[in-house]
C-alpha positions in Angstrom: -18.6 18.5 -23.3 -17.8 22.5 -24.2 -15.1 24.4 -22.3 -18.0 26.7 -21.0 -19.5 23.8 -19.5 -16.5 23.5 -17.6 -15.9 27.2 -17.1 -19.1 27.5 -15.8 -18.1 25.5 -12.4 -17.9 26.7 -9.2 -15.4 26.5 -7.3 -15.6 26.2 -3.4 -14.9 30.0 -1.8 -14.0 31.1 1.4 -11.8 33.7 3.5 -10.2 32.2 6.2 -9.3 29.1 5.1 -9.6 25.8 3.8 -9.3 22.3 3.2 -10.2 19.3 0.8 -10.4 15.4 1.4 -11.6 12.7 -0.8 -14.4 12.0 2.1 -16.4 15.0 3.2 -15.5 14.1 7.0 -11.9 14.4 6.6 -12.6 18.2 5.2 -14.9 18.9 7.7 -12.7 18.0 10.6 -10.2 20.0 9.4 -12.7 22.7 9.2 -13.8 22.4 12.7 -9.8 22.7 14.0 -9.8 25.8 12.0 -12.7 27.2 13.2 -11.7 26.9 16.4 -8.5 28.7 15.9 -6.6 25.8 15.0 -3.7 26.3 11.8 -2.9 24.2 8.9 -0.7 21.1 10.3 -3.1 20.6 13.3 -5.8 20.7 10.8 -4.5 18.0 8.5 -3.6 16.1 11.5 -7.4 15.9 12.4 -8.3 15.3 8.7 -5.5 12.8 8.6 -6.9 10.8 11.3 -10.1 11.0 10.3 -9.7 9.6 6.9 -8.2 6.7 7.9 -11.1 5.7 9.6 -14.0 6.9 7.3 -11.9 5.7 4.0 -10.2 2.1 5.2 -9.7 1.0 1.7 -7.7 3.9 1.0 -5.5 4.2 3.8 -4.7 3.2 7.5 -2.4 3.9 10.2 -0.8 0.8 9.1 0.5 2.8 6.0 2.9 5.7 5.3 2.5 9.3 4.9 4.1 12.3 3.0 4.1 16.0 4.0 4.9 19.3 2.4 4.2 22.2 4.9 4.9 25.9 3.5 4.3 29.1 5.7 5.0 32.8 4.4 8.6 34.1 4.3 10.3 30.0 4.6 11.5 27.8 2.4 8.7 24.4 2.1 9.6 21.6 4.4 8.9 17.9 3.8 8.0 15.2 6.0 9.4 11.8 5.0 6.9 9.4 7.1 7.8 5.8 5.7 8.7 3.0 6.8 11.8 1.0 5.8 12.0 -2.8 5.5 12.1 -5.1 8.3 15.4 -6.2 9.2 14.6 -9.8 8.9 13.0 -8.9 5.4 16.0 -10.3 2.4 16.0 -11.8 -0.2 16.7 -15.2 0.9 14.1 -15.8 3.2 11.7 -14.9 0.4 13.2 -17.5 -2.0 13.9 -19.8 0.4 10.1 -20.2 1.0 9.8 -20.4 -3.1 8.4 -17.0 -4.3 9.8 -15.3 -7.6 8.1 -12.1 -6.4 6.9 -10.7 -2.9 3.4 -12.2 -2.3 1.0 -9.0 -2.8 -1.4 -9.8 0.3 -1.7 -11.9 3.5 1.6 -11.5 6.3 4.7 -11.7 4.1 3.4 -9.1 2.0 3.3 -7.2 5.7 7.6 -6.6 5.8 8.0 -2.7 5.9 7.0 -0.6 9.0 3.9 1.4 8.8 5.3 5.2 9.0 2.2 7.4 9.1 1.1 8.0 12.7 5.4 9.0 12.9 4.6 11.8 10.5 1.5 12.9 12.5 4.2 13.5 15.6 6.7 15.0 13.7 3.9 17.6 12.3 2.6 18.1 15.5 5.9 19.2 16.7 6.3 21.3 14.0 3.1 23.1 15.0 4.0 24.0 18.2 7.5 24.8 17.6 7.5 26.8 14.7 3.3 28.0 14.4 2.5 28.2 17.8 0.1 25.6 17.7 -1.8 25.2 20.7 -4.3 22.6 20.4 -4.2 19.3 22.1 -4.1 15.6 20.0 -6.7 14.3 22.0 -8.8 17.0 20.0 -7.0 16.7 16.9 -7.6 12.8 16.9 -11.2 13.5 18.5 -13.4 12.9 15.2 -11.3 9.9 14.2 -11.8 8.4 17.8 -16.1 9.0 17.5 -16.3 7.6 14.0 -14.7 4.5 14.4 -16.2 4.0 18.0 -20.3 5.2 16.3 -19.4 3.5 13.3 -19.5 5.5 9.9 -21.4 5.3 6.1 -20.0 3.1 4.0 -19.2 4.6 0.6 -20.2 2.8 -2.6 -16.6 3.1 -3.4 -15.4 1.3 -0.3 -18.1 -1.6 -1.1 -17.4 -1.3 -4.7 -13.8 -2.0 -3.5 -14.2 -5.2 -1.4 -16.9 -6.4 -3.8 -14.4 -6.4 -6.6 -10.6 -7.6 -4.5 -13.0 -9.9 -1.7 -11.2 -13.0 -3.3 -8.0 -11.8 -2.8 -8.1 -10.3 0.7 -10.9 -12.8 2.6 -8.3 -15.2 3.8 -6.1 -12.8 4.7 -5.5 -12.8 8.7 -8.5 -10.6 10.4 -9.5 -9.2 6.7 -12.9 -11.1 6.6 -13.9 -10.2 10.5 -12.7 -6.5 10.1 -14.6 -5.8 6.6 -17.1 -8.6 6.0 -19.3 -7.7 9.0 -21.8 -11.6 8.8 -19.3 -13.0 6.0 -21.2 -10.2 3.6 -19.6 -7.4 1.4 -21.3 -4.3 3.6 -23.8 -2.6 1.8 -23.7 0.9 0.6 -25.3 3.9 3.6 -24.7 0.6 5.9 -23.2 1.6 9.2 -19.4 0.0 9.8 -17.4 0.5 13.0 -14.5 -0.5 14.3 -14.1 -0.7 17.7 -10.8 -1.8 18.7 -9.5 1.3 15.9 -11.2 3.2 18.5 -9.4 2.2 20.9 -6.0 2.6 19.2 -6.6 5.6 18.2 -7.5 6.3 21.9 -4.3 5.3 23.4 -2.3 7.3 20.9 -4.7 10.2 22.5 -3.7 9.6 25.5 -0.1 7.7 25.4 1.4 10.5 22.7 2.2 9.0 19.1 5.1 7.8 19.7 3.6 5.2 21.8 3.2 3.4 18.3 6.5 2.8 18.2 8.1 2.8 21.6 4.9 2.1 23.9 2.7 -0.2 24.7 1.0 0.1 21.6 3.9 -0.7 19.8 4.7 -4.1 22.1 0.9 -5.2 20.8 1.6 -4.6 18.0 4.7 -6.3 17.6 3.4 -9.0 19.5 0.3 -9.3 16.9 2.8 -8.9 13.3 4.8 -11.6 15.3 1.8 -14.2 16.0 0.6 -13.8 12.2 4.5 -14.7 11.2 5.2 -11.0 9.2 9.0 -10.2 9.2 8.3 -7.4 11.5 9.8 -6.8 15.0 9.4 -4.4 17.7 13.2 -3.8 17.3 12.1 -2.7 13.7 9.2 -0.3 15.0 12.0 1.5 17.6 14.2 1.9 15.0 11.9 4.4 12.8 11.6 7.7 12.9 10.5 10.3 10.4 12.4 12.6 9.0 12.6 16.0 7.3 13.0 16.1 3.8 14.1 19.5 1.7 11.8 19.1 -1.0 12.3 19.2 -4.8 12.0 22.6 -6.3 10.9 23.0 -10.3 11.8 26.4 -11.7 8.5 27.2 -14.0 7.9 30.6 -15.6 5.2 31.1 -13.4 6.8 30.4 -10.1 8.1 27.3 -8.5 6.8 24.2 -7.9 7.4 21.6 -5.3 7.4 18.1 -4.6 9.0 15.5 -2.4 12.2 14.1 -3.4 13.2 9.9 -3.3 12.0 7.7 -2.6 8.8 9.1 -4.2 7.9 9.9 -7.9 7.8 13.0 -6.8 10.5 13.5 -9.3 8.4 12.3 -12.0 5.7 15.4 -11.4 8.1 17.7 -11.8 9.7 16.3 -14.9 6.4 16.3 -16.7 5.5 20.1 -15.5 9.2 21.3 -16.4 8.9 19.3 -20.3 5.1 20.8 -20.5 6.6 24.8 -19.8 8.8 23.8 -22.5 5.7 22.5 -24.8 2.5 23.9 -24.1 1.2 26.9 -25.7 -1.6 29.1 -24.8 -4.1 28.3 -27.8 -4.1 24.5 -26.8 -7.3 23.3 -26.0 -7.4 21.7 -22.5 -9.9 19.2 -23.7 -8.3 18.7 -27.0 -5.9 16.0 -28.8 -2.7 18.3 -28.8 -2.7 18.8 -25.0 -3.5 15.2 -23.9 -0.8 14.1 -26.3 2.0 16.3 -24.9 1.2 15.9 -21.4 1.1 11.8 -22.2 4.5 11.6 -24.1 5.8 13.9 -21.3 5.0 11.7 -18.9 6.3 8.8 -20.7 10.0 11.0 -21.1 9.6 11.2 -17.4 8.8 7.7 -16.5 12.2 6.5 -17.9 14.0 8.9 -15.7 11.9 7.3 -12.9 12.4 3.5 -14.2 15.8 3.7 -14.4 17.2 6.0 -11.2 14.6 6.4 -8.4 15.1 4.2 -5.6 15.9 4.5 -1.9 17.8 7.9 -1.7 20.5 5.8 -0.1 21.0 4.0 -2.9 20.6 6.0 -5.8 23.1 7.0 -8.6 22.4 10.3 -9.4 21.2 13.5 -7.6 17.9 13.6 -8.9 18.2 17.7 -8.8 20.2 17.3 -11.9 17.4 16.5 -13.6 15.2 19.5 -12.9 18.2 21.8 -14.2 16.7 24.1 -17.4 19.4 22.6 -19.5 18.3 18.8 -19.0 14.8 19.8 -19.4 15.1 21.8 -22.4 17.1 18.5 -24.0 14.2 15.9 -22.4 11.3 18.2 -24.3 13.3 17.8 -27.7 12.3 14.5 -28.0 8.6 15.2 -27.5 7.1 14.3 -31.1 3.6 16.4 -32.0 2.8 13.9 -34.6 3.0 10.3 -33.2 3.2 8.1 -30.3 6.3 7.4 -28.5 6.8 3.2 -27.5 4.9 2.5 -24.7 6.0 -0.2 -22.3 4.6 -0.9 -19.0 3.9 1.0 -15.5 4.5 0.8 -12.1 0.6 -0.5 -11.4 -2.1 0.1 -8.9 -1.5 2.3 -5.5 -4.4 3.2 -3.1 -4.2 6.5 -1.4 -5.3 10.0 0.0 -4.6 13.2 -0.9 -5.5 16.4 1.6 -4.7 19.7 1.5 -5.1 22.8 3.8 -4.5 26.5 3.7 -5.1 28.4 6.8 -5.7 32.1 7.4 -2.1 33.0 8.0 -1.3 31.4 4.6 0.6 27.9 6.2 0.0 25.5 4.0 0.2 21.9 3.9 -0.3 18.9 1.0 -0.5 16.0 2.7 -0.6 12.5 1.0 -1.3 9.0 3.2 -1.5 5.1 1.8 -1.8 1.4 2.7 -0.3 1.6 -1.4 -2.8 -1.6 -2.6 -6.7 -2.0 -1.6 -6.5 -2.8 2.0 -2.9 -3.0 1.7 -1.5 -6.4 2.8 -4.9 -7.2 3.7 -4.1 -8.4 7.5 -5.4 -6.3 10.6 -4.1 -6.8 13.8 -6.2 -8.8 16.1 -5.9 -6.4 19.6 -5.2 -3.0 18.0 -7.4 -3.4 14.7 -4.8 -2.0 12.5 -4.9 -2.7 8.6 -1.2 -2.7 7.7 0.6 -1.7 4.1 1.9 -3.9 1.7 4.3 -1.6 0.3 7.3 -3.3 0.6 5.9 -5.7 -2.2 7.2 -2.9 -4.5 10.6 -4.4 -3.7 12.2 -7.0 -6.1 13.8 -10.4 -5.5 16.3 -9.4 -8.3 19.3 -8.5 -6.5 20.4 -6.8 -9.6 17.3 -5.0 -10.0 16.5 -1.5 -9.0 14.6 -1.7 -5.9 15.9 -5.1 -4.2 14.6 -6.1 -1.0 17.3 -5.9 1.2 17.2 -4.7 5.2 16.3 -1.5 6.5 16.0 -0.1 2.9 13.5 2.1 2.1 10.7 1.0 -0.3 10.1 3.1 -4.0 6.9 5.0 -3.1 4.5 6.7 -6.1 2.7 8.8 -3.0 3.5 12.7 -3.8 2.5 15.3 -2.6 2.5 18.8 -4.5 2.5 22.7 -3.8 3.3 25.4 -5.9 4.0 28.9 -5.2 3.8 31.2 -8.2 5.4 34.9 -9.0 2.0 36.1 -8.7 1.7 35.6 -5.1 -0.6 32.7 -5.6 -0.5 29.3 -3.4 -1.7 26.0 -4.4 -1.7 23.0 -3.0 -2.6 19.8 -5.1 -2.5 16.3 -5.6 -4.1 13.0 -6.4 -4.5 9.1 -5.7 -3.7 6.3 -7.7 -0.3 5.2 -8.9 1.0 5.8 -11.8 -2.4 8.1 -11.9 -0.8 10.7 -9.7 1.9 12.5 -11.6 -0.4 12.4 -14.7 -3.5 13.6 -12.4 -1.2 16.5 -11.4 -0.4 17.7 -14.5 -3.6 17.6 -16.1 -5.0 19.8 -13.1 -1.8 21.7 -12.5 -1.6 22.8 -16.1 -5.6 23.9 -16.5 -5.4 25.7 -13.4 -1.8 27.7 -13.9 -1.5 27.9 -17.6 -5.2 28.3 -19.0 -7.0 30.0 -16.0 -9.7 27.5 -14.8 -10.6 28.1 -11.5 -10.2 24.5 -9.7 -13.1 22.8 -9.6 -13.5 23.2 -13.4 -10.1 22.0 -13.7 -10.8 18.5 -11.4 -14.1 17.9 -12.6 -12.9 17.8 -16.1 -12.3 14.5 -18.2 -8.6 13.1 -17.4 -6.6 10.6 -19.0 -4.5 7.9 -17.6 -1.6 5.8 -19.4 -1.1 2.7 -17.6 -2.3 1.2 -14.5 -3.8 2.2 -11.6 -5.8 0.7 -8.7 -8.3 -1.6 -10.2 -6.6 -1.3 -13.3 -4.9 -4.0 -14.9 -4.3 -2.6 -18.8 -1.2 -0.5 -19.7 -3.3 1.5 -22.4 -4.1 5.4 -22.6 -7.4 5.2 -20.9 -9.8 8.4 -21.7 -12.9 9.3 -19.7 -16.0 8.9 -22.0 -16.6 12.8 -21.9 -13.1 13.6 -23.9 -14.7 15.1 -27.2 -15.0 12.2 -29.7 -12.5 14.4 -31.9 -9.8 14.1 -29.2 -10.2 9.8 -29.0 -10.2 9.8 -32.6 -7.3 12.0 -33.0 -5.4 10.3 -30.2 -5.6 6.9 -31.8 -4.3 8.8 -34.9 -1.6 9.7 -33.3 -0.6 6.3 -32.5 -1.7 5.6 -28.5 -3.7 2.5 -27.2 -6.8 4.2 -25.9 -9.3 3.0 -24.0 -12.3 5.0 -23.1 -13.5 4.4 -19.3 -16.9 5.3 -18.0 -17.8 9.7 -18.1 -16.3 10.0 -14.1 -14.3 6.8 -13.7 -12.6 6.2 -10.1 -9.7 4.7 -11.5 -8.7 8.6 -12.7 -8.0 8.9 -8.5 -9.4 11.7 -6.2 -7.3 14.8 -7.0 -7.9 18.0 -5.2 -7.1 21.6 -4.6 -6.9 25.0 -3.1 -5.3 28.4 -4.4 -4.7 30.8 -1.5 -4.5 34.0 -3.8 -2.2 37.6 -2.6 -5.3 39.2 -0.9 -5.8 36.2 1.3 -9.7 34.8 -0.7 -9.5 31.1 -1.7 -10.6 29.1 -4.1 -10.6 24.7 -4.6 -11.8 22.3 -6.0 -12.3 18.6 -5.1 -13.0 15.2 -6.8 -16.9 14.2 -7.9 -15.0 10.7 -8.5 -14.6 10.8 -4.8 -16.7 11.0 -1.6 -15.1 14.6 -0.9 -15.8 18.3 -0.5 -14.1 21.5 -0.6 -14.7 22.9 3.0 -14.2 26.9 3.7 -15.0 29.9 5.6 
């Protein structure tokens, strides 16, 4: 496909603000809060809520969340919403019961505490305190409540989903009763509800959020983790909190750019965009060999950093600012090669997720990211509160030596980042994308299409993307290449030296990216995923 078919793509428009979701009911309750007078945090909060409902393969409240909020005249703020490890979770008990590696599913792959609906509290507090937010959470969590209690459509990609992983997750506890409504794989435009979600997510209405963690909601569901034998305590959910994170600032020449720090890859993003400033020139093709090459061997540059230092904050060796000063990346983008392939090893692998953003009138904005990290997570759902819970801690190792042991109260490595840029032109833009090690790559394929060659977003998202390694439902390490990349650029590639693979012409495994530009006379412009079951929503 020609750059004028892409050019030729409109983006979603408004004037008062917006939002995008990879499921058109997540954009359009955010919408609604806005409309009614709601800002930008309240807004994802709704959206937040109601995705994890409408999208259950995707994400939960039995998963973690990451927030970058950003209102006019303030520094960015970060919300760090995940979960550590339970304190029973070690190393030895895992061997003792003979595993080389945390099990992926079922109730041992169930040993870090689910932080998102802590990062929905601590936004909500930031609302009122510091935007004057106003409106209640039993209307913010209104939609969310309705569609789980009515029941919802279920996507193709959510049947696709357990389809494709129902060996794997059927025997988890409450997997099968939850998702496999008659021991069938639901049909696509079937209805689904979930009626004890409802009901969850009605006490959290009326109990506050924190009841999650210091309620009654949190004594069932410590009482449920406990009766399906997880690692997880009610001890373990009073101990979390969220906290707030000063993000990650890249210096670009054409603003700055943000990102959350450790113990995301948030890192990563940034170390791709800062080696790509240093790389990219202006008569690159977007669709072309020269531009897919650099942003791949930059992401490879960046991956080492990310293999060999990011961990729990807590535990890292170096301040992972150091590596966004203009002196390191000028020395990482000398060893970016225009005519061959770096050594390619092996990824981090598959992550499920959501990415949201919002813009409101007054220019707050917020990128919001929120995962279970596999399909379904751990698989397991709680049998009173109907909660699907995350099997991120099986990013930990059982290599004490290793760079992510499991060990107590630590804080699991987490590919989930969010991103936002603001640029000397007086532009916003928030952006991200699902997926893995999909989402740094993701970024700078739309980052760099939007900021350096001018395409408005949803020309920049709807365009082929590339993706080197794994992500979910992946299982290769190759440079996979959506079919409509010009045959020149796959040719060329391979020349080059990289392991392509070419994936269907809009393949899911690329991840749901989105976007919104807030420009200096207050009009907007975004763009969301056609691999998705999203919109763009403004007015």
């Amino acid at each position: 496909m020609s750059l004028e078919v892409f050019a030729a793509l409109n983006p979603t428009r408004g004037s008062r603000g917006m939002a995008v979701a990879p499921h058109a009911l997540a954009s359009q309750s955010a919408l609604a809060v806005l409309r009614e007078g709601g800002n930008a945090v309240e807004a994802m909060i709704a959206a937040a809520a109601t995705i994890a409902v409408v999208y259950p393969h995707m994400n939960s409240i039995g998963g973690d969340g990451f927030w970058l909020i950003s209102r006019p005249g303030h520094a960015p703020i970060g919300i760090e919403a995940c979960g550590a490890a339970a304190m029973r979770a070690d190393i030895g008990t895992y061997r003792a019961l003979g595993f080389d590696a945390i099990p992926a599913r079922g109730p041992l792959a169930a040993n870090t505490v689910a932080g998102t609906v802590s990062g929905w509290d601590f936004a909500h507090r930031v609302s009122k305190n510091t935007l004057g937010g106003r409106l209640p959470l039993a209307r913010l969590l209104e939609d969310a409540i309705h569609y789980a209690k009515a029941g919802i459509p279920v996507t193709r990609s959510q049947s696709n989903c357990i389809s494709g992983k129902r060996g794997e997750l059927e025997n988890a506890p409450g997997f099968a009763q939850t998702f496999l409504p008659d021991g069938r794989v639901p049909r696509t435009g079937e209805r689904f509800v979930n009626a004890r979600l409802a009901a969850t997510l009605q006490q959290l209405a009326d109990a506050g959020l924190d009841d999650f963690y210091r309620g009654d909601l949190a004594r069932s569901i410590a009482h449920d983790l406990s009766s399906l034998e997880t690692l997880i305590t009610l001890a373990d959910l009073e101990r979390h909190t969220a906290r707030e994170r000063t993000p990650l600032a890249l210096t670009h020449t054409l603003g700055t750019v943000y990102n959350m720090p450790p113990p995301t890859q948030g890192l990563v993003s940034l170390l791709i965009l800062g080696v790509l400033d240093r790389v990219l020139t202006d008569d690159m093709d977007p669709l072309g060999p020269e531009f897919v090459h650099a942003c791949v061997e930059a992401t490879k540059l960046a991956f080492k950093v990310r293999d060999e230092h990011v961990t729990d904050p807590d535990h890292m060796r170096i301040d992972p600012v150091t590596q966004l000063d203009p002196a390191a990346l000028d020395a990482m983008a000398q060893h970016v090669s225009t005519s061959r392939a770096a050594p390619w090893g092996r990824g981090r692998g598959p992550g499920d997720t959501v990415w949201m953003g919002v813009i409101d009138g007054d220019g707050v904005a917020v990128s919001f990211i929120q995962s279970i990290y596999h399909e379904f997570g751990s698989g397991i759902v709680l049998p009173q509160s109907g909660i699907n819970w995350q099997n991120r801690g099986c990013s930990f190792s059982l290599d004490p030596s290793s760079l992510n042991p499991l060990m107590p109260g630590r804080r699991p490595f987490h590919t989930l980042n969010p991103a936002l840029a603001h640029f000397a032109d007086g532009r916003t833009m928030v952006y991200g994308n699902m997926g893995g090690d999909g989402q740094p790559q993701s970024q700078s394929a739309v980052f760099s299409r939007i900021a350096r060659f001018g395409w408005n977003p949803q020309a920049a998202i709807d365009a082929p993307r590339w993706l080197l390694g794994r992500t979910w439902g992946q299982s290769t390490d190759s440079l996979k290449l959506e079919a409509r990349f010009p045959a020149e650029t796959i040719d060329a590639l391979r020349a080059l030296g990289h392991d392509v693979e070419v994936l269907a012409a809009y393949d899911e495994a690329m991840g749901h990216a989105g976007a919104i530009v807030r420009y200096p006379d207050g009009l907007f412009e975004a763009g969301h995923d056609p691999r998705s079951d999203g919109s763009a929503a403004g007015w």
